[in-house]
C-alpha positions in Angstrom: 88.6 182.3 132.2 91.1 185.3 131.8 89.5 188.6 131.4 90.1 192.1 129.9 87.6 195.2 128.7 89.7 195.5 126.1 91.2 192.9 124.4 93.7 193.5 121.1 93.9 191.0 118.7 97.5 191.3 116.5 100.6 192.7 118.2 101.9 194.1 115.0 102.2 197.7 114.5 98.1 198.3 114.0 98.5 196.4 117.4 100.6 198.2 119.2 99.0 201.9 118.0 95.8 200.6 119.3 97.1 200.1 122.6 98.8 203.4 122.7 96.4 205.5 121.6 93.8 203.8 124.6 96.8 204.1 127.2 97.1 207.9 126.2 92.8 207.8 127.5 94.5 205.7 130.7 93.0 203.0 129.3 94.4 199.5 129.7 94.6 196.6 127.4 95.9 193.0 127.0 97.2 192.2 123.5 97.3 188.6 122.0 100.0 188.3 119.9 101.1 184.9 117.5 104.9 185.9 117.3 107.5 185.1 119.9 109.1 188.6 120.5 107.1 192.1 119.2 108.9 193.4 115.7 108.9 189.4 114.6 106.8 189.9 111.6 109.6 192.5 110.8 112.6 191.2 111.7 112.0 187.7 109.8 111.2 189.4 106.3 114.0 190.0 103.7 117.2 191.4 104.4 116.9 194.5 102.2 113.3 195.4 102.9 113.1 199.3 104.3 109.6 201.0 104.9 107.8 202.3 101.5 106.3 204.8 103.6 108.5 207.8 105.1 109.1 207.8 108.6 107.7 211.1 109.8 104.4 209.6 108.5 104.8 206.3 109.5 105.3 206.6 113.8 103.1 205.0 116.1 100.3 206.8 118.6 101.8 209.6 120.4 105.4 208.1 119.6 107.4 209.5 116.9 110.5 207.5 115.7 113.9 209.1 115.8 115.4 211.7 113.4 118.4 210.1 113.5 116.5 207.1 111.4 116.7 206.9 107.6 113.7 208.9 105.5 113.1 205.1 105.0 113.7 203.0 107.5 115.2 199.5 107.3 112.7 196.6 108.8 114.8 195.7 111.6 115.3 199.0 112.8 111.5 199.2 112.6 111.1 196.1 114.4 113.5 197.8 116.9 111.1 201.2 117.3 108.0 198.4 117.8 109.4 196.8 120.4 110.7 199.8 122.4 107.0 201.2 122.1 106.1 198.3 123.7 108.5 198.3 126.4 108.5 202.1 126.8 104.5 202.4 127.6 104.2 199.0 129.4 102.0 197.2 127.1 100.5 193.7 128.4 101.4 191.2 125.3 100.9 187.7 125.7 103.3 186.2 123.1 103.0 183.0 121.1 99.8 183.1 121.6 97.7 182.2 118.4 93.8 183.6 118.1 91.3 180.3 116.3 87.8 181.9 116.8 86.1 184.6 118.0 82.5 185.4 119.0 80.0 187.2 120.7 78.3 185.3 123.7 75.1 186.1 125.2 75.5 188.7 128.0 76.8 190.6 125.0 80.4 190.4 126.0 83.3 188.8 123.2 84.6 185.0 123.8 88.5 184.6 122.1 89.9 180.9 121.6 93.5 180.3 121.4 95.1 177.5 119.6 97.2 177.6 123.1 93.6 176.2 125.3 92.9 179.7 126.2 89.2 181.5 126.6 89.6 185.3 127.2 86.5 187.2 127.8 86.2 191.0 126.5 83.8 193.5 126.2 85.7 195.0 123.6 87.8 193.3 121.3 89.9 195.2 118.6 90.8 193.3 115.7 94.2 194.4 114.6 96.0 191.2 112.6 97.2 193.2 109.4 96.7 192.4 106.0 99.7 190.1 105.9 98.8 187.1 107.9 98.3 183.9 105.6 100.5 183.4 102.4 98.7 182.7 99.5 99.9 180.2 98.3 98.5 179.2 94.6 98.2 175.9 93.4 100.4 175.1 90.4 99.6 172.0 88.1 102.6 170.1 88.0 104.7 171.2 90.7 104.8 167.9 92.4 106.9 166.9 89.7 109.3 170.3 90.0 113.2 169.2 91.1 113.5 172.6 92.2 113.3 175.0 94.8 109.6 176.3 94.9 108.7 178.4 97.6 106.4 181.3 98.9 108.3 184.9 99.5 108.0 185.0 103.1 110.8 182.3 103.3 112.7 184.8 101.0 116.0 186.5 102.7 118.7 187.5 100.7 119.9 187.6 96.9 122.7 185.8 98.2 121.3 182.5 98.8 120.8 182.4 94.6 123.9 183.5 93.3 124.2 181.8 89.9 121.0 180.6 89.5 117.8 181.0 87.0 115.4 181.8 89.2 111.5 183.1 88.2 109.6 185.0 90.9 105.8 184.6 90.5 103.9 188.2 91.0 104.7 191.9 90.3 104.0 193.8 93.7 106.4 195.2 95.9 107.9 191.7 97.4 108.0 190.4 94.4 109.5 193.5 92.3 111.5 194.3 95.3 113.2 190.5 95.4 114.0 190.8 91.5 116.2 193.9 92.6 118.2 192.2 95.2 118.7 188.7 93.1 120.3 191.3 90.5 122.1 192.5 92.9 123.6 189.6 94.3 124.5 188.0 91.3 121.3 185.5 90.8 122.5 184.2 86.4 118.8 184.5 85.6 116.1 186.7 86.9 112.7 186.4 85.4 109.2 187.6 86.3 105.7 186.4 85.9 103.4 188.7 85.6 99.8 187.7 85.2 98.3 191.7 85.5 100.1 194.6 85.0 101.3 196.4 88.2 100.9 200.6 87.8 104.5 201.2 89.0 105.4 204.4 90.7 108.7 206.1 91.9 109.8 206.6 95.1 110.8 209.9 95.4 108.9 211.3 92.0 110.9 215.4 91.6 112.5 215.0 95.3 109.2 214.1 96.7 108.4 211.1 98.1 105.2 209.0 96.7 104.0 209.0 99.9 103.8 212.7 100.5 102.5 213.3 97.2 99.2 210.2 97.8 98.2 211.9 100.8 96.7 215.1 99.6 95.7 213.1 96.3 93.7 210.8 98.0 91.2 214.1 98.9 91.1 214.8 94.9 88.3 213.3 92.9 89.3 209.2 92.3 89.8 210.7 88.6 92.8 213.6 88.4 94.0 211.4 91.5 94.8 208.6 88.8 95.6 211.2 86.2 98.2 213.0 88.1 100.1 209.5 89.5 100.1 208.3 85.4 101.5 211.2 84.2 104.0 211.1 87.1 105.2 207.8 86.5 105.5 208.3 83.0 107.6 211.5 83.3 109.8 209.5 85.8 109.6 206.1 84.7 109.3 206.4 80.9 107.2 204.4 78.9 107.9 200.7 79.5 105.8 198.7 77.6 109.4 198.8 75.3 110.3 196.6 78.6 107.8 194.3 78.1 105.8 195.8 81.3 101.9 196.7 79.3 100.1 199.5 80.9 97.7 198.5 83.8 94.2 197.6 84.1 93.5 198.8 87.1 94.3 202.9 88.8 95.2 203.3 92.4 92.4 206.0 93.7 89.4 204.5 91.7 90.7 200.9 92.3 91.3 201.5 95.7 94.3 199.4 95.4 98.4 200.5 96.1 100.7 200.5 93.1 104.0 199.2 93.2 106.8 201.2 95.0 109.8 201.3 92.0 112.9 200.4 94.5 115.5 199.4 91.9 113.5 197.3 89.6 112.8 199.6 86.3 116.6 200.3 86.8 117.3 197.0 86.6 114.5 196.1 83.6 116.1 198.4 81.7 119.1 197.6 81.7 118.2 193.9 80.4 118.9 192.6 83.9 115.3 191.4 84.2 113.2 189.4 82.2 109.2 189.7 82.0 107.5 186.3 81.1 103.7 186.0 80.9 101.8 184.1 83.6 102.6 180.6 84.7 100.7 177.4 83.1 101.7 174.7 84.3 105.2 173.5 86.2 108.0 171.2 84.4 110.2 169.0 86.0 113.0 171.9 85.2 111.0 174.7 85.5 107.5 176.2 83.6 105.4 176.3 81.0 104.0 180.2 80.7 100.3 180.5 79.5 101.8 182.0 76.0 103.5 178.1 75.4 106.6 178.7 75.7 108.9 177.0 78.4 111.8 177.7 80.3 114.2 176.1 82.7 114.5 177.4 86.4 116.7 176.1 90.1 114.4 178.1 91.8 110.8 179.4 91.8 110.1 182.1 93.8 106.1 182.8 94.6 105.8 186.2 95.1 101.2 185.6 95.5 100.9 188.2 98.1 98.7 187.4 101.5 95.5 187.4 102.9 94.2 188.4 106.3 92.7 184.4 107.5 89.9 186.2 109.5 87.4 184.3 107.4 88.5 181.0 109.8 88.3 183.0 113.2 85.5 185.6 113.2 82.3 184.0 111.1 79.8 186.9 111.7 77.2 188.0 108.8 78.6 190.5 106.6 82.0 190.9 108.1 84.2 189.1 106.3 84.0 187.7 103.2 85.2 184.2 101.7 88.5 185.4 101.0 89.3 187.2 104.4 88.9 190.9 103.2 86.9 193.2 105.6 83.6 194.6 104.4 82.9 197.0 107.6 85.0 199.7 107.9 88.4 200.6 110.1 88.1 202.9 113.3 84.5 203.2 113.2 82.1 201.5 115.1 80.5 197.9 113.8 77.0 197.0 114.0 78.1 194.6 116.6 78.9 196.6 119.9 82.4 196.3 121.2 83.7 194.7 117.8 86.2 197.0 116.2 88.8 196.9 113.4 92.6 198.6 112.6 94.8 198.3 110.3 93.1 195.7 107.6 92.8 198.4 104.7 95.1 199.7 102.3 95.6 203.6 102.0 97.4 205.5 99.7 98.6 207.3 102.7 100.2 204.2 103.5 99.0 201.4 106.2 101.1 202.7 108.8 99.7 206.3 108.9 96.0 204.6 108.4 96.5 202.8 111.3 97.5 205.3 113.4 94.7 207.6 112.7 92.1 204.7 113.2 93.5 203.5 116.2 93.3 207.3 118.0 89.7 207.2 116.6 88.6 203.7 118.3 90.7 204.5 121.4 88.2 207.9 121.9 85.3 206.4 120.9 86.0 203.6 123.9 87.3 206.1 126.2 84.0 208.6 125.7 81.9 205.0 126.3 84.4 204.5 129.5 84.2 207.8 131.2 87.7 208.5 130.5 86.3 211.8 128.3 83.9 213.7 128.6 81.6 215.0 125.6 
């Protein structure tokens, strides 16, 4: 039965911090990792996907990216910076290898079970998978009966595979915002949206600044002003655009705990008339939907923008852990009431998931290293 004293679950960047920030301790790690080649989960998203986040906030442990990258950086260029961390600091990653169950055996050591036959033993194991893992996928009544293209926004590449045709994208985050843009872009006849809850849509780069410079020190701010200040921001910047059909949200980002959607061409766009908003989806039609208000429309393609959800509820089944939909209720980069179980990288951050990650990993890699000997206290 292979063994490691710490084992990393995820070899996506919350991965690969995780590991860097223990080898900077001198401690040593083996990382199990689903994809074929590290910067996969990068490389196969959308064509015109760049990081929300700016790069001088957005760099691994200990390993800045380049200044000669974009203030936003494109995904494969990402993907690119992932894998040279990788390469650069030696990291032990056993590809293709996918994680089914994990638990905590008697001597008090962790057990891991591979789809691949595997058992690993750990006495630490670092849970690092993202937020990302599963698409949700909903259910639709009457899609069986749909003649066309229906489809979950992973599979999603390029505005040019729809030039010419109606197509409806499900969900009002970034994906799903984001794909609207590039469908304009590329000439798509149609481009509708379903939205079932109003996203709270930001700018990029509100006055010169980006979003993600200005949610940093916000986040400190009472959950209150923080909300104030990002709504009269986006108005000032966005304007009011309930004219757009687009009704105010339901929900704020500090008090909600939830990130707001990154404007990267799609209020332009909505403006303009290049965009449609529908209401949410009823039911499907043979030629497209029926929205919940009872009107219908026709469609080629069908594009479910539903987000994702972290699976863990089907590998780690501890009390009070995980809940029934996957979302973590301990908390990232502290320690667990389970000794050697640890978490990175599965909670969103208005200073971005990136820079999250990074700080959580230095803080689990020092907690293990003081436990190890590496520091002394």
């Amino acid at each position: 039965m292979p063994y490691s004293e710490v084992l990393i679950i995820g070899g996506g960047a919350s991965g690969l911090t995780t590991a860097g920030a223990l080898k900077h301790y001198g401690v040593e790690t083996v990382i199990l990792d689903k994809d074929e080649c590290t910067g996969d989960v990068w490389r196969d998203r959308y064509s015109r996907l760049r990081l929300h986040t700016i790069r001088g906030l957005s760099y691994l442990a200990y390993h800045k990216m380049s200044e000669d990258l974009p203030r936003y950086v494109p995904k494969d260029q990402f993907a690119d910076y992932l894998q040279n961390y990788a390469i650069q600091l030696q990291l032990d990653i056993r590809h293709g290898c996918t994680v089914t169950a994990i638990e905590q055996i008697d001597d008090g050591e962790w057990c891991v079970q591979t789809e691949q036959g595997d058992e690993w033993r750990a006495k630490h194991i670092i849970i690092a998978t993202g937020l990302n893992r599963t698409p949700q996928m909903p259910t639709f009544e009457g899609a069986d009966h749909y003649k066309g293209n229906l489809f979950h926004s992973i599979a999603y590449k390029t505005g040019m595979d729809f030039v010419d045709k109606r197509v409806l994208v499900i969900g009002s985050g970034n994906t799903g915002t984001e794909i609207c843009a590039d469908l304009v872009e590329n000439g798509a006849k149609d481009v509708h949206i379903s939205i079932r809850t109003p996203p709270l849509i930001v700018p990029r780069d509100p006055f010169g600044i980006p979003i993600h410079v200005w949610g940093v020190p916000m986040s400190f701010l009472p959950a209150g002003l923080g909300d104030r200040i990002a709504s009269i921001m986006a108005r000032i910047q966005l304007g009011n655009l309930a004219r757009y059909g687009l009704e105010k949200a339901q929900w704020a980002i500090f008090k909600d705990k939830r990130i707001p959607t990154i404007d990267v061409g799609f209020v332009k766009y909505l403006k303009r008339g290049d965009i449609t908003i529908q209401p949410d989806v009823s039911a499907f039609t043979p030629d497209g939907v029926k929205f919940k208000d009872g009107t219908l429309a026709s469609y080629d393609v069908v594009i479910a923008a539903t987000g994702y959800r972290s699976g863990l509820q089907n590998v780690i089944q501890l009390p009070d852990v995980i809940d029934d939909d996957g979302n973590l209720l301990l908390t990232c980069g502290e320690p667990t009431p389970y000794d050697g179980l640890w978490f990175v990288g599965l909670v969103n951050s208005p200073a971005g998931i990136l820079m999250a990650a990074r700080i959580q990993s230095r803080k689990v890699a020092k907690y293990i290293a003081v436990e190890m000997g590496r520091i002394i206290q």
